[in-house]
TIROVO-776565 format. One line per 2 residues: number of its first residue (from 1); their letters; for each residue y, x, z of N, C-alpha, C, O. Coordinates in steps of 0.1 Angstrom, whole numbers, always signed. Each point is the difference from the previous one (the first is absolute). Layout:
% residues N
NUM) A) Y,X,Z,Y,X,Z,Y,X,Z,Y,X,Z ~ ...;
% end
This chain:
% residues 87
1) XX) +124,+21,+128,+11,-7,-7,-5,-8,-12,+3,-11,+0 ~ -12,+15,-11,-9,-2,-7,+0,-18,+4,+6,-10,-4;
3) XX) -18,+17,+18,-8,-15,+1,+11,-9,+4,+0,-12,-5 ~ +8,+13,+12,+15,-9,+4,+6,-7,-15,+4,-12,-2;
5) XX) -7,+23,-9,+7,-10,-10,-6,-12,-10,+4,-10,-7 ~ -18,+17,+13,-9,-6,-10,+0,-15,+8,+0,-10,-7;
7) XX) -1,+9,+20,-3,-9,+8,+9,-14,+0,-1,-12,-2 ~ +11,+23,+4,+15,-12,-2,+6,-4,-12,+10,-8,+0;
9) XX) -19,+15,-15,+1,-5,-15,+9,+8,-1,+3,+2,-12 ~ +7,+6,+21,+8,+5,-8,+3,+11,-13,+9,+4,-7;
11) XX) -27,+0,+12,-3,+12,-12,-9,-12,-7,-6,-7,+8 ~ +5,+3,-21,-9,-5,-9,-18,+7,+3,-2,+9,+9;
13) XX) -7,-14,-17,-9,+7,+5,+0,+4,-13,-4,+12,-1 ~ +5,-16,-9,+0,+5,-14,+8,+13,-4,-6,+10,-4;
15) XX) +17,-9,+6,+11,+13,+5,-13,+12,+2,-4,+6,-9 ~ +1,-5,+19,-9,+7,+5,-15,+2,-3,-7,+9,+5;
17) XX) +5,-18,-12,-19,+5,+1,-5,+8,-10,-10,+7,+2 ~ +16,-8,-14,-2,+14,-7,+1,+12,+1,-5,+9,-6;
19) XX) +16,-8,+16,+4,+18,+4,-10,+1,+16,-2,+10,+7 ~ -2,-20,-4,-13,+2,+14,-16,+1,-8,-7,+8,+5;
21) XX) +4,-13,-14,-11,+0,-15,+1,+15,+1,-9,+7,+5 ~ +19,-3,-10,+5,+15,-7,-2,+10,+15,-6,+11,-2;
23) XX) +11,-14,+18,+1,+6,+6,-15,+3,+8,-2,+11,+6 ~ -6,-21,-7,-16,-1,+6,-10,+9,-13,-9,+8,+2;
25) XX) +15,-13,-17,-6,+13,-8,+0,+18,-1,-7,+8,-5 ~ +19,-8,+12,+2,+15,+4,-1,+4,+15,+5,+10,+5;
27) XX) -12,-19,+3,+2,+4,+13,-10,+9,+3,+2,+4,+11 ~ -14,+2,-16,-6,+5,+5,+4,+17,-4,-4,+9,+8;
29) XX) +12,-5,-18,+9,+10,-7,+9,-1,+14,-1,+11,+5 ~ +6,-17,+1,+8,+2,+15,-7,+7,+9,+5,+8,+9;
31) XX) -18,-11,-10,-6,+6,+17,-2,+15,-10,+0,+8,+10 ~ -2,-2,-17,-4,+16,-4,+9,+8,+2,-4,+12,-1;
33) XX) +19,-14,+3,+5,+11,+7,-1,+2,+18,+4,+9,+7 ~ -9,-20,-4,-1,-4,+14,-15,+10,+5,+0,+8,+9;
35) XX) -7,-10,-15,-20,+3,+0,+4,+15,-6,-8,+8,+4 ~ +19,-1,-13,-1,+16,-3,+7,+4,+17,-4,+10,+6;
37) XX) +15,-18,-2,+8,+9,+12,-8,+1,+8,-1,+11,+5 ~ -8,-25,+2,-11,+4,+9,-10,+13,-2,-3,+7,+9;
39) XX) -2,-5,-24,-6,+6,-1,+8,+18,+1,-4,+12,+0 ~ +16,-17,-1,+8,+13,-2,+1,+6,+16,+0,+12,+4;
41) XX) -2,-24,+5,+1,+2,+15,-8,+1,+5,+2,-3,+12 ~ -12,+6,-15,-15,-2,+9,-1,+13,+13,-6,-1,+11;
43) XX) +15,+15,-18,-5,+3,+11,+11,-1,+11,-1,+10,+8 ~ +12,-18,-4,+7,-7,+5,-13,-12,+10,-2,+0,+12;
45) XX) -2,-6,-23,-6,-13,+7,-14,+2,+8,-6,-6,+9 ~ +3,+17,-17,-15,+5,+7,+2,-4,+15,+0,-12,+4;
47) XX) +3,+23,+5,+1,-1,+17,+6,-17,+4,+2,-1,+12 ~ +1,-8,-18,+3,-14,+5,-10,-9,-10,+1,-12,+3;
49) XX) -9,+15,-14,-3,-10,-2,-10,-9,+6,-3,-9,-8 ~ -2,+9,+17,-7,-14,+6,+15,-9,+6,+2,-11,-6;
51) XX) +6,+15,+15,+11,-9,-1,+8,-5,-10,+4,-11,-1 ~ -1,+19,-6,+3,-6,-19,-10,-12,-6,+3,-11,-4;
53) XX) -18,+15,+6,-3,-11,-9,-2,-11,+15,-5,-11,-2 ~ +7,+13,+13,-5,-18,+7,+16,-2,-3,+0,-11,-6;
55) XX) +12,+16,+7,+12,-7,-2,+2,-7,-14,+11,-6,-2 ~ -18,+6,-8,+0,-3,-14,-7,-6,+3,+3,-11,-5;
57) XX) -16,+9,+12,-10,-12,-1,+9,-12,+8,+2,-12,-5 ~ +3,+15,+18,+5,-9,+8,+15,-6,-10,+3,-12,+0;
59) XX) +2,+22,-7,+14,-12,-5,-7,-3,-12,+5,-11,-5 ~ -12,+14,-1,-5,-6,-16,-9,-11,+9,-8,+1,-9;
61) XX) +2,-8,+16,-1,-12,+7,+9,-9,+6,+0,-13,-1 ~ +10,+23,+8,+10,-11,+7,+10,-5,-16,+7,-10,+1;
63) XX) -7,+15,-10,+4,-1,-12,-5,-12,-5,+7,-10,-3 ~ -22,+9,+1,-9,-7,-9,+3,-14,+12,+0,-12,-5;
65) XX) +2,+14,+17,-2,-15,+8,+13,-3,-1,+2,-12,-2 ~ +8,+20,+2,+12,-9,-3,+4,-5,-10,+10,-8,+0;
67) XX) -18,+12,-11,+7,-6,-15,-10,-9,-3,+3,-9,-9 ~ -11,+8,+13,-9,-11,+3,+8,-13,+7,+6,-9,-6;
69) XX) -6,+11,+17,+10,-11,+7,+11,-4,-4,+5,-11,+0 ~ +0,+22,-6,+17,-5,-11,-8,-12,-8,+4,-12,+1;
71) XX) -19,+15,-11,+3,-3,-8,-6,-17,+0,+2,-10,-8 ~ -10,+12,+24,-3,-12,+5,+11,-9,+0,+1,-10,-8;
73) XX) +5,+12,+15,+15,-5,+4,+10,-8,-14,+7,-11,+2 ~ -8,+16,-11,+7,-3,-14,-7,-8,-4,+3,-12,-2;
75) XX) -13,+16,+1,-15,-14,-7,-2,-10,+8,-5,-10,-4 ~ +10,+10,+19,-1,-13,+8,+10,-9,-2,-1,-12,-2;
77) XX) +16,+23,+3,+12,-10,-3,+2,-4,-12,+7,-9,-1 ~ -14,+17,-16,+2,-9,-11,-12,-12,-1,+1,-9,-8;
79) XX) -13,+10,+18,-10,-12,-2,+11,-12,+6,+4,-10,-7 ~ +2,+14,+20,+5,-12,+10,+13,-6,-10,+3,-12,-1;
81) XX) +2,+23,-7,+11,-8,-9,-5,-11,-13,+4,-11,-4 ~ -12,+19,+0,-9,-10,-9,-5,-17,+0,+1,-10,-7;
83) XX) -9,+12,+22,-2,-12,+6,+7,-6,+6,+6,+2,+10 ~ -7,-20,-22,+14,-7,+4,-3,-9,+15,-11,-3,+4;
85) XX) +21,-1,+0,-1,-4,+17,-3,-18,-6,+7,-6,-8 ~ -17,+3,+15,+4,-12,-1,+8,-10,+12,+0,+2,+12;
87) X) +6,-9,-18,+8,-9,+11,-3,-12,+5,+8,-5,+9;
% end
């Protein structure tokens, strides 16, 4: 929804980039209750973990190539808008 607003100007980008500043400075305080409950589960995860970590290797890839491609895609269509047509 974010990227929809930002796209179509309806969200400013200024509105927003201080509280995204502020949200990228505390993100890594996000993943430590995440890294205690795994660790709270381990012996839960013991007996599956080789299927646990290829399923985290395979979507933290299919992840990395999609947002990649998004971000190809944005950077193609703001070059193509930039460059004026001649007639």
């Amino acid at each position: 929804i974010m990227l929809a607003g930002l796209q179509t100007k309806l969200i400013p980008l200024d509105s927003v980039q201080e509280a995204s500043y502020f949200l990228i400075d505390i993100m890594p305080l996000m993943f430590i209750p995440a890294a205690v409950g795994l660790l709270d589960s381990w012996g839960l995860l013991r007996p599956i973990l080789i299927p646990f970590l290829v399923i985290t290797m395979v979507s933290t890839v299919v992840v990395m190539v999609a947002s990649g491609k998004i971000t190809q895609f944005f950077i193609r269509s703001d070059k193509k808008k930039k460059v004026p047509e001649h007639e």
